[in-house]
N, C-alpha and C positions, 0 to 999 in steps of 0.2 A: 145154410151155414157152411163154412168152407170148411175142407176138413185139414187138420194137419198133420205131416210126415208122422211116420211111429218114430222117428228118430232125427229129433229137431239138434241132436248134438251134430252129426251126422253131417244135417245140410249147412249148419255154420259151420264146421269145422271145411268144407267143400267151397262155401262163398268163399271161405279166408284165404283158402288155397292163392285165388289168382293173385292176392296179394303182396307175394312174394317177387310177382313179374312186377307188378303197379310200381313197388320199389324199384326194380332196377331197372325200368322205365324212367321211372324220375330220379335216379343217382345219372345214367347217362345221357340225361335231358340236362339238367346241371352241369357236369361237364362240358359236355357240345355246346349249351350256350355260350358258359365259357372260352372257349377254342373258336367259336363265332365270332366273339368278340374281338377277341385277340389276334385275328385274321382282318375283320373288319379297322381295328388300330393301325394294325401292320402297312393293310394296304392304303390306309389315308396319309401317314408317314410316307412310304414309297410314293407318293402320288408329290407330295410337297417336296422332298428332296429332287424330284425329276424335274419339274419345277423351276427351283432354283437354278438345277444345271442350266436348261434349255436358254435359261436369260441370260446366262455368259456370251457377250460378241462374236468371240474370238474362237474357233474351232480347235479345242487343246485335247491329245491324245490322249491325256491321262484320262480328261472327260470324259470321252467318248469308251473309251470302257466300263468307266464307270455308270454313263450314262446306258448302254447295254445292259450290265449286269441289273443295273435297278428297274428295267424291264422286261429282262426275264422274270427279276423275284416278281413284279406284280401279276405276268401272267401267272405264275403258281397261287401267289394269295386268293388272285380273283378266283381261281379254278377248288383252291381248298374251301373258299364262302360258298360259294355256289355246292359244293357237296356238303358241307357240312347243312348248310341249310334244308336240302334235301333232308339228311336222315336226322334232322330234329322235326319235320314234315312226318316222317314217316315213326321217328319215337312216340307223337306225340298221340297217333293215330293207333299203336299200338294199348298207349295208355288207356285210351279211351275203351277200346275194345277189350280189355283186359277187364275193367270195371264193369263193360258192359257184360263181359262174363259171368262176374262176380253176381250180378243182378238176376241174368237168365236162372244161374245155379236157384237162386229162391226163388225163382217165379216158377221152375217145373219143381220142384219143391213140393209144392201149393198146389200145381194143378194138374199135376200126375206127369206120368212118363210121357204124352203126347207131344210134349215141345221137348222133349229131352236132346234131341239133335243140335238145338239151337246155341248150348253153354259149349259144346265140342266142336263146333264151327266158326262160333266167334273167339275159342281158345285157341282153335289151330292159325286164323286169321291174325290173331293177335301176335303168334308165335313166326309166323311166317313176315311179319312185318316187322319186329325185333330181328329176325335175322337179316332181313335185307337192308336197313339202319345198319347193320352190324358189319354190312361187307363193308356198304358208301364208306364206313367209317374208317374203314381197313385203308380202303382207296383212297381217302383224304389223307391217312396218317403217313402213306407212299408220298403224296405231293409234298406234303412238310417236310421229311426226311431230302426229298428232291432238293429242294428249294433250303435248306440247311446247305447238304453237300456242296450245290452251285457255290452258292454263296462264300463258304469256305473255301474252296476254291479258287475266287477272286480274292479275298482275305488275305491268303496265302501268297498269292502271285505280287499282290503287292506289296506284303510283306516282303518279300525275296529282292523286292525292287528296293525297297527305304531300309530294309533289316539291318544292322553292321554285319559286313563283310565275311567276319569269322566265322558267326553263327548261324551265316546263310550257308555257308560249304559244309556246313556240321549238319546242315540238315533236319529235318524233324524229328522230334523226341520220339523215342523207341516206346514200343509199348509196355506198359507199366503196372504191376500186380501186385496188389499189397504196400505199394511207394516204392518197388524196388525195379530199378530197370532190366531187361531180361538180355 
């Protein structure tokens, strides 16, 4: 007969533990799929507007800036999918391992300290793959940010180009605190 723990509160309250990561594995698996998607939209937009341009005859200047800037945004999008896809690769792998944790905890439970190594190895693996999801994610939200700024930047330029007059020499709004300009 197998024997059990002195202290079966002890190893639940230990399985539960990992549970906390299992959560914030799956709130930033949520997320990122999210931000996948919204990448993967982005860049299918981008793709059909380039598109469009390309089938115009006529080689017009405006175009071709425009047609530029919507090729940079796509290399950022493709480059933000591709990492985001990575660290939901590597959340989900965390997940897993996290649970698998959870598992070991009542398996050396049950059959003494012999496997006891085994919940502290798949915790630390678990932990070390959370964080490496955690930088890609860093790294991804650098490209987004990238690829905003560009973007605005074109925005801008062409604003300055079709703007009225006035409020092109007036410049961009001052920065703003509380609605009060400084």
């Amino acid at each position: 007969m197998m024997a059990l723990p002195s202290d079966p509160q002890s190893v639940l309250a230990a399985m539960i533990t990992p549970a906390v990561l299992i959560s914030a594995c799956g709130s930033l698996i949520l997320a990122t799929s999210e931000r996948l998607n919204r990448a993967v939209t982005r860049a299918r937009e981008i793709a059909d507007e380039l598109a469009q341009i390309v089938q115009v005859p006529e080689p017009d200047p405006e175009k071709e800036s425009e047609r530029r800037m919507l090729f940079t945004q796509l290399d950022f999008v493709t480059t933000r999918s591709r990492l985001l896809q990575r660290a939901l690769s590597r959340l989900y792998g965390a997940l897993g391992v996290f649970i698998g944790t959870s598992v070991a905890i009542g398996i050396v439970a049950v059959t003494g300290a012999i496997f006891a190594v085994v919940p502290i190895v798949l915790g630390l693996l678990g932990g070390a793959l959370l964080l490496y999801a955690s930088g890609v994610l860093i790294k991804e939200s650098r490209f987004a940010l990238a690829a905003l700024n560009a973007e605005m930047d074109f925005v801008w330029t062409r604003g300055k180009e079709l703007g009225p007059e006035d409020l092109v020499r007036k410049g961009p709004a001052k920065s703003r605190i509380f609605g009060r300009p400084r």
